[in-house]
C-alpha positions as CSV (number, residue, x, y, z in Angstrom):
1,X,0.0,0.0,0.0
2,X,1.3,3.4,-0.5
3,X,0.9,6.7,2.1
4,X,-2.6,7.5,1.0
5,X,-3.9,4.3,0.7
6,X,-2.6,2.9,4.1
7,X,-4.4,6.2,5.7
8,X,-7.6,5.4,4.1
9,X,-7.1,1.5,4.7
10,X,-6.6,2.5,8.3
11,X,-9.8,5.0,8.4
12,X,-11.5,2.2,7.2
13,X,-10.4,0.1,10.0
14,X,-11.7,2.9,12.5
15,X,-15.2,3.4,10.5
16,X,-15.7,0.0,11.1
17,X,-15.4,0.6,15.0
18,X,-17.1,3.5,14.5
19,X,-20.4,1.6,12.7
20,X,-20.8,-1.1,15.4
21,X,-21.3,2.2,17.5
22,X,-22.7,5.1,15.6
23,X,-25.0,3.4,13.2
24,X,-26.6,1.4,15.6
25,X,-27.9,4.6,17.9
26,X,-30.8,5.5,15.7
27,X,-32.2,2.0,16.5
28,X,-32.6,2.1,20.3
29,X,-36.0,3.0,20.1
30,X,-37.2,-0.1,17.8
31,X,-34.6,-2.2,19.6
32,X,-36.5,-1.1,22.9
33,X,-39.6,-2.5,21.6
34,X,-38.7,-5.9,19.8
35,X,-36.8,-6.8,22.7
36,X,-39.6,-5.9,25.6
37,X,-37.8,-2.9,27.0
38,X,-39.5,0.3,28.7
39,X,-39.5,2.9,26.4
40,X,-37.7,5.0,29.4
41,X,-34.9,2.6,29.9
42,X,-31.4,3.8,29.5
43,X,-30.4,-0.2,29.8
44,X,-29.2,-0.5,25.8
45,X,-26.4,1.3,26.6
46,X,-25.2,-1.8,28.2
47,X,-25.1,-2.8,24.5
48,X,-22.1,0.3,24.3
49,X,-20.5,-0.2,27.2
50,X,-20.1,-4.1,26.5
51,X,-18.9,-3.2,23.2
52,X,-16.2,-0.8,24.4
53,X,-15.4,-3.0,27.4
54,X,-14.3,-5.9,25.7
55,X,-12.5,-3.9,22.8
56,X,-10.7,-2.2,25.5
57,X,-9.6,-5.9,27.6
58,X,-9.2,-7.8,24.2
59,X,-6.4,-6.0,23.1
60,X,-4.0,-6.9,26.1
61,X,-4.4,-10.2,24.1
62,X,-4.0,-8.9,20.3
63,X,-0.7,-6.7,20.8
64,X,1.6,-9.7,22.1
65,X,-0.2,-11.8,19.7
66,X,0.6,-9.4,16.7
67,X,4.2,-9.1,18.1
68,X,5.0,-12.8,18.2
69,X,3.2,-13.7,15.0
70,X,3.1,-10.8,12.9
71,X,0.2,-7.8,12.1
72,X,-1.9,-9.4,9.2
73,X,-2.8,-12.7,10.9
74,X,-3.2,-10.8,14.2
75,X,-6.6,-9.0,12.0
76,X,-7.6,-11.3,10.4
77,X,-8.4,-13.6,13.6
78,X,-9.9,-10.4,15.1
79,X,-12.0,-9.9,12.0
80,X,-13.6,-13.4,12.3
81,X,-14.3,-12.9,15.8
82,X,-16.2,-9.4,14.9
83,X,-18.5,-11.7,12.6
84,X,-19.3,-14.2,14.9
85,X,-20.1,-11.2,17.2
86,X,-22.5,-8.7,14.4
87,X,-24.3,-12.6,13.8
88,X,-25.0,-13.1,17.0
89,X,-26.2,-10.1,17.4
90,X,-28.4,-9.8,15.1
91,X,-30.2,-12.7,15.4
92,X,-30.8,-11.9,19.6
93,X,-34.0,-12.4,21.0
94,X,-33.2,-10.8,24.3
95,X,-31.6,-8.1,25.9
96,X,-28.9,-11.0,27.5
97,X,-27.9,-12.1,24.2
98,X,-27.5,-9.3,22.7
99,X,-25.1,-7.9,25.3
100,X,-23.0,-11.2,25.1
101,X,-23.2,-10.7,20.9
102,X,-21.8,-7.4,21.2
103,X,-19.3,-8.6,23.7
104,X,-18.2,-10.9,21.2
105,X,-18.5,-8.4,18.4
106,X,-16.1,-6.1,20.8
107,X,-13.5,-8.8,21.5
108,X,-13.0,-8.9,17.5
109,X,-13.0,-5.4,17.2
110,X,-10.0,-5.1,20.4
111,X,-8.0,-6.4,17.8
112,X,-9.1,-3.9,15.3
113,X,-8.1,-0.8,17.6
114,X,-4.5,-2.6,18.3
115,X,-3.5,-3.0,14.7
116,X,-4.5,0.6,13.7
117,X,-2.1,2.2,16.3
118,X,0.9,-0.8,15.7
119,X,0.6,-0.7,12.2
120,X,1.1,3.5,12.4
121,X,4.1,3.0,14.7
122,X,5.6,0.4,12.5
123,X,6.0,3.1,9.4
124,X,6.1,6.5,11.3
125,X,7.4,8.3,14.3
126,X,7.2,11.4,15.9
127,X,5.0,14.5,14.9
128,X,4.7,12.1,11.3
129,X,3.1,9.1,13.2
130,X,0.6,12.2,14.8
131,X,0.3,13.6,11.8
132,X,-1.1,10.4,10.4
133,X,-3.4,9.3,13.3
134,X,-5.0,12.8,12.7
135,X,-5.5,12.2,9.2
136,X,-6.8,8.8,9.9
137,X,-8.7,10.3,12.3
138,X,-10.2,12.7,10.2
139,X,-11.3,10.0,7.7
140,X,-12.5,8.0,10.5
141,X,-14.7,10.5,11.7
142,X,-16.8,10.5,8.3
143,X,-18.5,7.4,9.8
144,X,-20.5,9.3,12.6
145,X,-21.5,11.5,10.0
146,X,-22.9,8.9,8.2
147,X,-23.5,6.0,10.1
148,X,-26.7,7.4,11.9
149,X,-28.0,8.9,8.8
150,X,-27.7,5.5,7.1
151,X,-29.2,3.8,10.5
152,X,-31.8,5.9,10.6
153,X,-32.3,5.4,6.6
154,X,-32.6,1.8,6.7
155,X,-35.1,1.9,9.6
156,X,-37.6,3.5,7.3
157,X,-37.9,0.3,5.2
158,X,-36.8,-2.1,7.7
159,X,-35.6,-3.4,11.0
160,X,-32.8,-2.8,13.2
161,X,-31.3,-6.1,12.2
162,X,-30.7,-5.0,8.8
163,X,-29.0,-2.3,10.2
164,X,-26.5,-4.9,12.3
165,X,-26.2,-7.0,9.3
166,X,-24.8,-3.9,7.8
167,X,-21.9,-3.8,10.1
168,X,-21.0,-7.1,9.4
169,X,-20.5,-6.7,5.8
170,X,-18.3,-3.7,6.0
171,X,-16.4,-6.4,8.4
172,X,-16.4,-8.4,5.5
173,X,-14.8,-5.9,3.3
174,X,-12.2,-4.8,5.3
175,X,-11.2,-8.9,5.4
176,X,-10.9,-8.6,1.5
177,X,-8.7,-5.3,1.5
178,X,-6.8,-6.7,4.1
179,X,-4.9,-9.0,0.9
180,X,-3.2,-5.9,-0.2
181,X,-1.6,-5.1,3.3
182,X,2.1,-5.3,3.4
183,X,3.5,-7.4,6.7
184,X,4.6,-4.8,8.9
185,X,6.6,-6.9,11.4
186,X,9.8,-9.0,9.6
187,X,10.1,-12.2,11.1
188,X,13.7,-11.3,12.4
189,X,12.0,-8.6,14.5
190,X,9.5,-11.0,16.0
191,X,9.3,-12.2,19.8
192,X,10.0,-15.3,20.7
193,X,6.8,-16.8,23.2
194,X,8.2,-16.3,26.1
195,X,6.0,-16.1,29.7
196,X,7.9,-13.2,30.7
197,X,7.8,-11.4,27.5
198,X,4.6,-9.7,28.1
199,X,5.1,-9.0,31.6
200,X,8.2,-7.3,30.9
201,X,6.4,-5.3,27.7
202,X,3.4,-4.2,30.2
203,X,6.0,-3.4,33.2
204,X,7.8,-0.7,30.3
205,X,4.9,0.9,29.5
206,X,3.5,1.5,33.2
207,X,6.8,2.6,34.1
208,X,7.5,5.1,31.3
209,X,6.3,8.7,32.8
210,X,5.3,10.3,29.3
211,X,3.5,7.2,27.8
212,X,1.4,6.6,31.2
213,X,0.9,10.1,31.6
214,X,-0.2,11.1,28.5
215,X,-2.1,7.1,28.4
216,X,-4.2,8.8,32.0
217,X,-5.2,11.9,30.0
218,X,-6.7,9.7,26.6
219,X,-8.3,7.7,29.9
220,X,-10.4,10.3,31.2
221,X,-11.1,11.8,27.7
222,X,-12.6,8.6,26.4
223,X,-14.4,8.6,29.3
224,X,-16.1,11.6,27.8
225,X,-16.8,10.7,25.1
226,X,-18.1,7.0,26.1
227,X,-20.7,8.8,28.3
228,X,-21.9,10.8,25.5
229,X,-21.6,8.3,22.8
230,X,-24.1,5.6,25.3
231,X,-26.1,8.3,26.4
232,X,-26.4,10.7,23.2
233,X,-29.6,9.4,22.7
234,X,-31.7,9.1,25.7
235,X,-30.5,13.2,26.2
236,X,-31.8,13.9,22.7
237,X,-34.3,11.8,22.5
238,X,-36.3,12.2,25.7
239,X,-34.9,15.0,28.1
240,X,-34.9,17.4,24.7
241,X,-37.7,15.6,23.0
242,X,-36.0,15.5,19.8
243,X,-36.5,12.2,19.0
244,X,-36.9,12.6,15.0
245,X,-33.5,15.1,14.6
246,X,-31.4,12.6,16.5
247,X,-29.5,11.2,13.2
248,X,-29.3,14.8,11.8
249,X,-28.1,16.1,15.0
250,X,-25.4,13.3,15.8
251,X,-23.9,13.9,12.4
252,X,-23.4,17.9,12.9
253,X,-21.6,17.1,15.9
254,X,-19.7,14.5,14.0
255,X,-19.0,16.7,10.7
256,X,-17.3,19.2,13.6
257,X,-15.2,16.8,14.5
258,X,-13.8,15.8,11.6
259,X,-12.8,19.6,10.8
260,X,-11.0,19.9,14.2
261,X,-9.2,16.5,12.9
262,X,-8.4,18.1,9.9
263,X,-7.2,21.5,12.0
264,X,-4.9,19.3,14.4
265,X,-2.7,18.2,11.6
266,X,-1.6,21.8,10.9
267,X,-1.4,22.5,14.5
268,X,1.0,19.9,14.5
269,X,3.1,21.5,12.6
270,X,3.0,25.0,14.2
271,X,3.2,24.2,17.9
272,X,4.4,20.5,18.0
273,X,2.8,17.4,19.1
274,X,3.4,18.0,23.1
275,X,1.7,21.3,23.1
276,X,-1.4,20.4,21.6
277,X,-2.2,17.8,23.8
278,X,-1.4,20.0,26.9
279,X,-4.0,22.9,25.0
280,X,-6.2,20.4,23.7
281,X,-6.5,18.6,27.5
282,X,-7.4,22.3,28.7
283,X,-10.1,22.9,26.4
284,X,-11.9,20.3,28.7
285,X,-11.6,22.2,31.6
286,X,-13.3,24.7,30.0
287,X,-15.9,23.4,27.8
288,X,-17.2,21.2,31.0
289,X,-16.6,24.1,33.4
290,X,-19.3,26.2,31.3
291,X,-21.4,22.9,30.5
292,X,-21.6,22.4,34.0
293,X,-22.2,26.3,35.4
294,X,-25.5,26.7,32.7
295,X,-26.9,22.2,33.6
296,X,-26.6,23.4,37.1
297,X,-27.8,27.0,36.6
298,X,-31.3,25.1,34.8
299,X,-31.6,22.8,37.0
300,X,-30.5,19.8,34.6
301,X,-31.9,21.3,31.7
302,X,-30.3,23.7,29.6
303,X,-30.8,25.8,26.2
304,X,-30.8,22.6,24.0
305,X,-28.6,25.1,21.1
306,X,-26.6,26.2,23.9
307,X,-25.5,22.8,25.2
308,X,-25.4,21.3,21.8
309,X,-23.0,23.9,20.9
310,X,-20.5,23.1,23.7
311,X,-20.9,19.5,23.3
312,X,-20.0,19.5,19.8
313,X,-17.0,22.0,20.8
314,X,-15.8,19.7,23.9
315,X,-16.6,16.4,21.2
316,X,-14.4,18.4,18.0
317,X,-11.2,18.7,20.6
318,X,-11.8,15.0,21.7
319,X,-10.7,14.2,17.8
320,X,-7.7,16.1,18.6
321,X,-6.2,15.0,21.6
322,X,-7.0,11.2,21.3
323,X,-4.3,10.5,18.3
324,X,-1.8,13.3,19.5
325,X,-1.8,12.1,23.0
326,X,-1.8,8.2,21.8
327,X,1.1,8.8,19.6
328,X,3.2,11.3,22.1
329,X,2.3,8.4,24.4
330,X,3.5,5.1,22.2
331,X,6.5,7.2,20.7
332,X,9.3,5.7,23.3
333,X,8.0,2.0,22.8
334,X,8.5,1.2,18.8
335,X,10.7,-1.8,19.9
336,X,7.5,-3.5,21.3
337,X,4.9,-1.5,19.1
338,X,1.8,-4.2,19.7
339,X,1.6,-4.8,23.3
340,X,2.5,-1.2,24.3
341,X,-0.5,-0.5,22.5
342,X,-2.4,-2.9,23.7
343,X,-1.9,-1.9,27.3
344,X,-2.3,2.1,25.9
345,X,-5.6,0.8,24.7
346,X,-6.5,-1.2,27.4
347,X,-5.5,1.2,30.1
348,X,-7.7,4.2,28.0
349,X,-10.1,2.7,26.4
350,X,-11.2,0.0,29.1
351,X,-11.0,1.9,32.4
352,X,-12.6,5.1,30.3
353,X,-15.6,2.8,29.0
354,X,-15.9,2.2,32.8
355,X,-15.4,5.2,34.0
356,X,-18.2,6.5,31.5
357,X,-20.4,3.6,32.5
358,X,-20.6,4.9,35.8
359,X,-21.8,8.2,34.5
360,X,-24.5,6.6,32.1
361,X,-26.2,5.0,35.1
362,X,-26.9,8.7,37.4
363,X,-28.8,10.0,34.2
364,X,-32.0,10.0,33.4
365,X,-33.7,13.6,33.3
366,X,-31.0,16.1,33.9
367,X,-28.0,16.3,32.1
368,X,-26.0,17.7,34.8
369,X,-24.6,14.4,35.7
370,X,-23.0,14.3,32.0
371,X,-21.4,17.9,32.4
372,X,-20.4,17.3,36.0
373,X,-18.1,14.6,34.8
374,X,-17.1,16.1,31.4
375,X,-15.7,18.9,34.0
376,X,-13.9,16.1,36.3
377,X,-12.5,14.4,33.8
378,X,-11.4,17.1,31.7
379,X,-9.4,18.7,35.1
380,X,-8.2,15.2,35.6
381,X,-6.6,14.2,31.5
382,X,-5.3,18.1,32.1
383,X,-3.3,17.2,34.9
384,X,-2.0,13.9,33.6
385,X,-1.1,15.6,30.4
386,X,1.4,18.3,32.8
387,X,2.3,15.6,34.4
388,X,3.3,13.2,31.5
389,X,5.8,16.5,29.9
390,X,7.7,17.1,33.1
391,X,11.3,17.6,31.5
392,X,13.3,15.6,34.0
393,X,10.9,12.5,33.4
394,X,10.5,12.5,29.5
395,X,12.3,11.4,26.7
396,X,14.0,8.0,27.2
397,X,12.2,4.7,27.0
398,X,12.0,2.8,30.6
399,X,14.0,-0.3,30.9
């Protein structure tokens, strides 16, 4: 593959993440009925949460995998597990099954999520590898423009399986592109299966200041955005009462995003990938200081244009500081690119899911509890961030 078509290969990758998540949120409401749900019950965002946990666990699997036995075999097991999981699925009768098919579906997507970053960190380095994740991140982000418009799209004419089936066949096609990808990983370069090899990989990243620092402050961002992404719709839906603008409204945000993707890549250039994620980790602070000073001023409910607007403002810089502070963070590490970021992806992903889970559950007419947190975490990724660049404690690789 050459430069552009291993960033749009690796978009791809992401969209498909992004389907199993974006595309599905239209359906909530049909998904409430056909499987016996109260119409008032926040409990499908279990189906998120499961989804995110298990992509977030899995990899801790997938890196040391991909580095003993290469990057293409590594996906294509994962892929295979992803269509088990969107079959599953789709077919579920019950709320139970369906949480244990999108578990599945997650575990196959872990892998997914590992080979995206490994594969970047394999070809680039520095401000180049940031520069790519933010044009792959850019790309990426064209799927939650879409994905609800086309979930909401195919609900007209059919069901919300339909809609999962969807998902799987994009699966499918990445599995076919997937042919034309290069081996990343020479066999020479390969680690041997040793019990301790892992351990020792995991121990390097926890003890490495800027990649566990900078791995804290994508934590408690992506616990932002999880709480948004499992609770967009019950906000939108029935504290706002916008029920038929969700799709249109989700995409806006999205389409903001994608611009501030797009923006980061020149800001790379100007101030460096280190500064952006310290100004980028700020703009939480702010954007869930004033979130939380007008939820708590309306007693839990807001201006909906006024709150949309700082969500999609506080959403836009999440596309900015993920990929900086995931590169800045896995820079140190090439020598053991998959299972440092595995454990990056683990640690950020998996304790954020959770940390956003938490969050989910305290909301249900106000949407205080969402700003509240988008504050706390924000101070908290800020702080990690400053602590991450302290001079004395940056720069080498730990031992």
């Amino acid at each position: 593959m050459g430069h552009r078509e291993f960033i749009a290969f690796s978009a791809t990758l992401g969209i498909t993440i992004s389907f199993a998540i974006d595309a599905i949120l239209p359906a909530f409401d049909d998904m409430k009925l056909s499987l016996d749900l109260a119409p008032e019950s926040n409990q499908l965002a279990l189906s998120i949460t499961a989804y995110l946990v298990t992509m977030s666990l899995g990899q801790m699997f997938y890196g040391p995998l991909a580095d003993r036995f290469g990057r293409k075999p590594t996906l294509f097991i994962g892929l295979a597990i992803c269509v088990v999981g969107v079959a599953l699925s789709t077919f579920a009768t019950s709320l139970a099954v369906l949480l244990a098919g999108r578990a599945i579906w997650g575990l196959g997507a872990a892998s997914i999520r590992v080979l995206a970053n490994t594969l970047a960190r394999d070809l680039y380095e520095g401000d180049a590898m940031t520069r790519v994740l933010s044009l792959v991140m850019a790309v990426f982000l064209l799927g939650p423009v879409f994905a609800p418009l086309i979930g909401e799209a195919l609900l007209s004419f059919t069901t919300w399986r339909v809609v999962f089936a969807l998902c799987g066949t994009i699966t499918l096609i990445i599995a076919a592109w997937s042919i034309r990808l290069v081996e990343t990983l020479p066999p020479e370069a390969r680690t041997a299966p040793m019990p301790n090899q892992t351990r020792d990989a995991v121990r390097a990243v926890l003890t490495n200041r800027q990649t566990m620092g900078n791995t804290l402050s994508v934590m408690f961002v992506f616990a932002i955005l999880a709480t948004f992404l499992a609770s967009s719709q019950l906000v939108i839906d029935e504290i706002y009462e916008r029920a038929d603008q969700y799709a249109v409204l989700f995409s806006v945000l999205s389409a903001g995003s994608v611009l501030a993707a797009l923006a980061n890549t020149r800001a790379i250039d100007l101030l460096g990938s280190r500064r952006v994620v310290l100004m980028s980790s700020a703009s939480f602070v702010v954007t869930g200081g004033f979130l939380s000073m007008i939820s708590i001023a309306a007693d839990g409910h807001p201006d909906f244009w006024l709150w949309f607007a700082a969500t999609t403002i506080m959403i836009g810089f999440v596309a900015i500081l993920l990929p900086t502070a995931t590169s800045v963070a896995l820079n140190p590490l090439g020598h053991i690119a998959g299972t440092a970021s595995a454990v990056v992806g683990t640690v950020s992903a998996g304790f954020g899911s959770v940390l956003g889970a938490v969050v989910d559950s305290q909301i249900s007419d106000s949407v205080t509890p969402m700003s509240v947190s988008a504050l706390v975490f924000g101070l908290l990724a800020h702080a990690s961030a400053r602590w991450a660049q302290d001079e004395s404690a940056v720069g080498e690789p730990a031992a």
